[in-house]
C-alpha positions as CSV (number, residue, x, y, z in Angstrom):
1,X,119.4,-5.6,115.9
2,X,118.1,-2.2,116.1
3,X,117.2,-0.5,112.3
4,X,119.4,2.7,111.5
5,X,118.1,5.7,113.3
6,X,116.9,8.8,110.9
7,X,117.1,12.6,112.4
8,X,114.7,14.6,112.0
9,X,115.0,18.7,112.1
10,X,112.9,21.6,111.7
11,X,113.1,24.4,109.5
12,X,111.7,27.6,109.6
13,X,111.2,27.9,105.7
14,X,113.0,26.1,102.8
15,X,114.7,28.4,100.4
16,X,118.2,29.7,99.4
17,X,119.7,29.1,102.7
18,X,118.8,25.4,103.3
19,X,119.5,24.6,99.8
20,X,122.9,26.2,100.4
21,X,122.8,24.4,103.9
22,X,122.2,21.1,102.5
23,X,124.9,21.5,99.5
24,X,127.4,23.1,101.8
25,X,127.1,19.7,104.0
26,X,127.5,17.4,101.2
27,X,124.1,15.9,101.4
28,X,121.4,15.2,98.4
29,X,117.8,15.4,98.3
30,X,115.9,12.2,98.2
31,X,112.6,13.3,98.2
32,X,109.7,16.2,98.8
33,X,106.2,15.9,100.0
34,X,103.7,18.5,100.6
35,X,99.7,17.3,101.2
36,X,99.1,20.1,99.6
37,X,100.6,23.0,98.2
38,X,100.4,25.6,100.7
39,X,101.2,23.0,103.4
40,X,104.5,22.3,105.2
41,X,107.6,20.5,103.1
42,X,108.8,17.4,104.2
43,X,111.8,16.2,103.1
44,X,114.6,13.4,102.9
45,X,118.6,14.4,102.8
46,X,120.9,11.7,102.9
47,X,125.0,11.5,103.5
48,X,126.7,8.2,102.6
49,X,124.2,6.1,105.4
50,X,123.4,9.1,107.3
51,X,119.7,10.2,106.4
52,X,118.1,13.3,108.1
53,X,114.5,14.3,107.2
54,X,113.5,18.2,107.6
55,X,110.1,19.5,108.1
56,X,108.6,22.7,107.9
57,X,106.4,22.1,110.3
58,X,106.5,23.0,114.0
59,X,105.3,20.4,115.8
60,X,107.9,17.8,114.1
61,X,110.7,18.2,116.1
62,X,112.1,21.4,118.4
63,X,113.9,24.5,116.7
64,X,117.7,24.6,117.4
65,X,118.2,21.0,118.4
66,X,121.3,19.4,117.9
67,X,122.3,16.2,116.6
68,X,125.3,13.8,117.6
69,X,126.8,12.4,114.5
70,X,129.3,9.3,115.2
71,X,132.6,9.9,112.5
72,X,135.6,7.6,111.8
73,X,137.5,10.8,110.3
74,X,136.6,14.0,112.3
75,X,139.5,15.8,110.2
76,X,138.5,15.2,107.0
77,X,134.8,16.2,107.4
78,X,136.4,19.8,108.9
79,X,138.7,19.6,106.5
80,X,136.3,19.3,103.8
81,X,133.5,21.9,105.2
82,X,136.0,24.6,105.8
83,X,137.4,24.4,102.0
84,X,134.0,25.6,100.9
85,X,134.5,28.6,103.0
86,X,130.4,28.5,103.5
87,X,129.7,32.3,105.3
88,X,127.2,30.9,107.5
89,X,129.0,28.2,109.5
90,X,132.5,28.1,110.5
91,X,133.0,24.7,111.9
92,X,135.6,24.0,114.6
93,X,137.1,21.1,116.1
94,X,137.1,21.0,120.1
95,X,138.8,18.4,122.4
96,X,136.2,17.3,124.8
97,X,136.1,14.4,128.1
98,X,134.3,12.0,125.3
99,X,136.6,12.7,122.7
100,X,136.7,15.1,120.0
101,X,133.6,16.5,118.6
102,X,132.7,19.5,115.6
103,X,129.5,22.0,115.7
104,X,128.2,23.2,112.9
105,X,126.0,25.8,113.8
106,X,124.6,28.9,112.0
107,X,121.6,27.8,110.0
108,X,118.9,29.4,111.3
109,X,117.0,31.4,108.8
């Protein structure tokens, strides 16, 4: 049995906007970790069993990647995001050959 995979995604800087970012997707902080205080954060967000690390630094993962979340309730997420009426991502359901899949774009700082 394979372990349960963990994204990772860069960030340009941590401040107002991920915070918001993070909130806005209904995840909460785990944990920080700098080596050292003018070093790049590292961080742990978790959703229910979906856990995402972010890093400030560059060589961590690539800028604007995306990331394939499987969901049993496609609606309800979309459903949920769009009631926060979040001016920085305006998530929309498409019908696609696969099935039916949601961006959520908008965060880059």
């Amino acid at each position: 049995m394979l372990p349960a995979e963990v994204t990772m995604v860069t960030m340009k800087q941590t401040g107002p906007l991920e915070q918001r970012s993070v909130s806005f997707l209904g995840f909460t902080l785990e944990w920080e970790h700098r080596f050292e205080e003018q070093l790049p954060l590292y961080a742990q967000i978790r959703r229910s069993d979906l856990v995402t690390h972010l890093s400030e630094h560059y060589g961590d993962a690539t800028p604007g990647s995306t990331i394939l979340v499987p969901l049993d309730d496609i609606d309800a997420l979309h459903s949920e995001l769009t009631a926060k009426n979040f001016p920085y991502a305006k998530p929309g359901v498409d019908e696609v050959p696969w099935g039916r899949e949601m961006e959520i774009g908008g965060f880059q700082s």
